[in-house]
N, C-alpha and C positions, 0 to 999 in steps of 0.2 A: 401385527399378527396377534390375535389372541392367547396363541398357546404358549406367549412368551411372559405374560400376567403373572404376578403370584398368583396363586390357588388352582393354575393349572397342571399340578405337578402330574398327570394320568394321562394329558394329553400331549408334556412336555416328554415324559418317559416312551409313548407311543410315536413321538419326530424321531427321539433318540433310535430307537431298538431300528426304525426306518435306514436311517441311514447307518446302523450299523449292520442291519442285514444286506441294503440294497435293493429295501422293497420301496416299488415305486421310484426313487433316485436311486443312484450309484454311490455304491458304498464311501463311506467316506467316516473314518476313524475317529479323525479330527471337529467333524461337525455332530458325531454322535456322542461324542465326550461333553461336548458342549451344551447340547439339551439335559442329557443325563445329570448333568453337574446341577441345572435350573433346579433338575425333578428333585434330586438326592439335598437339595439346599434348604427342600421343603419337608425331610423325610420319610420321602416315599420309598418305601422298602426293597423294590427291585429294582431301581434305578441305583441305590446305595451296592447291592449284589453287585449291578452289573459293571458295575465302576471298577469294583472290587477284579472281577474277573478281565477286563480290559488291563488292569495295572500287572496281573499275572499275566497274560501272554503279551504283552506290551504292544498293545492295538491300540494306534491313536496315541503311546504317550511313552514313554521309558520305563522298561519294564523293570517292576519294583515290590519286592517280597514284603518290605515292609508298608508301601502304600496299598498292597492289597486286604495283606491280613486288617490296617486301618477299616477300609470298606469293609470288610466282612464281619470283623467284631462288630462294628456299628448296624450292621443289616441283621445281625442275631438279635440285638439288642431290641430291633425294630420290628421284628418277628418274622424275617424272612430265612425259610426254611433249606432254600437253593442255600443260601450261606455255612449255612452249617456244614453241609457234603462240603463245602467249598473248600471252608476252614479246614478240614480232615484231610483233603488232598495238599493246600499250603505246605500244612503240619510235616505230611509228610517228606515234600518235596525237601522241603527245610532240614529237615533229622537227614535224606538221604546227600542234597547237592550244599547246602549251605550249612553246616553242623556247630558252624562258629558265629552263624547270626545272632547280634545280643551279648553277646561274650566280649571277654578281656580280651585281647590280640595283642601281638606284637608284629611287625612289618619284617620280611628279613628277605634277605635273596634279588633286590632288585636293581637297577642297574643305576639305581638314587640311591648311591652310598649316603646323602642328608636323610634318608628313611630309612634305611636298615636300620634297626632295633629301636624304635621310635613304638611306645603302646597307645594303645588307645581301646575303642570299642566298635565292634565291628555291626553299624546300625544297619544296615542293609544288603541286599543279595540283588544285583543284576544280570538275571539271565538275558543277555542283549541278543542270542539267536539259542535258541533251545539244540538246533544240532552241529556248533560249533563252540566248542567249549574255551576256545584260544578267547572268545568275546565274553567272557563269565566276569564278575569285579564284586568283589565287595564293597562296601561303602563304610570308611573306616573314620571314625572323629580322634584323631588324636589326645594326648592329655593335654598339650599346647593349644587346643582349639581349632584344629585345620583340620578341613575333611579331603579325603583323596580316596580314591577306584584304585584298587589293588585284586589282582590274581590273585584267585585261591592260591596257587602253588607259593606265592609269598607270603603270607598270615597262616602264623600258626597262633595255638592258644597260649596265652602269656604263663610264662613258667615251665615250658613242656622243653620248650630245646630242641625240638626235632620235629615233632607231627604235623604236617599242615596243614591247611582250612579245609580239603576235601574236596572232589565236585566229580563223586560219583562211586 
């Protein structure tokens, strides 16, 4: 097929958004990631968006606060303007359900007495279902090098003693 060529990143973003909408085929997440990935490999500016936006509601792949905001700094950078609104709503989202993303943490409360008071840095925010918050994890790299999915309700900010990660 042609549109799987380098230099067809226009026509490879036009499979993608297909089968992300379900026009013509049936939707399907997993194969719109897949064009979109060709498109954005070449970058094309709203395939790089829409990646961005797939990583935030986690269509097609695990939803991931830090691989969207990726997409989206790199689609400003490219010139696409959806991203920017994008990037304002992330922001948001971040300051309201993830407040610890980026930050020192420290682990405490969970039922891995080997994790409790273990710090690290807290790289990522997985809203795994937006209206069940029990499925919410950060993504935590330890100072030992090991990464681990921890409930807000066990990460608080390293030093604080009491407050914890937040999610809402």
């Amino acid at each position: 097929v042609a549109a799987e060529a380098p230099g067809y990143a226009v026509c490879q973003y036009m499979v993608g958004t297909m089968y992300y909408d379900g026009r013509g085929v049936d939707v399907d997440h997993e194969q719109a990631r897949a064009w979109l990935e060709k498109a954005a490999a070449q970058d094309y500016p709203s395939a790089v968006g829409s990646l961005g936006a797939m990583y935030f509601n986690g269509e097609g792949v695990t939803p991931s606060f830090r691989r969207a905001r990726e997409y989206w700094e790199r689609g400003i950078k490219l010139g696409d303007s959806d991203a920017v609104e994008d990037m304002q709503i992330l922001t948001k989202n971040i300051q309201k359900h993830a407040p610890l993303m980026d930050k020192r943490v420290e682990v405490h409360g969970t039922r891995r007495a080997d994790m409790n008071g273990k710090r690290g840095v807290a790289t990522d925010f997985h809203p795994m279902n937006w209206d069940d918050r029990t499925t919410w994890r950060y993504a935590v790299k330890l100072d030992g090098g090991e990464a681990f999915k921890v409930k807000p309700a066990h990460v608080r900010e390293e030093g604080t003693g009491g407050a914890s990660g937040g999610s809402g």
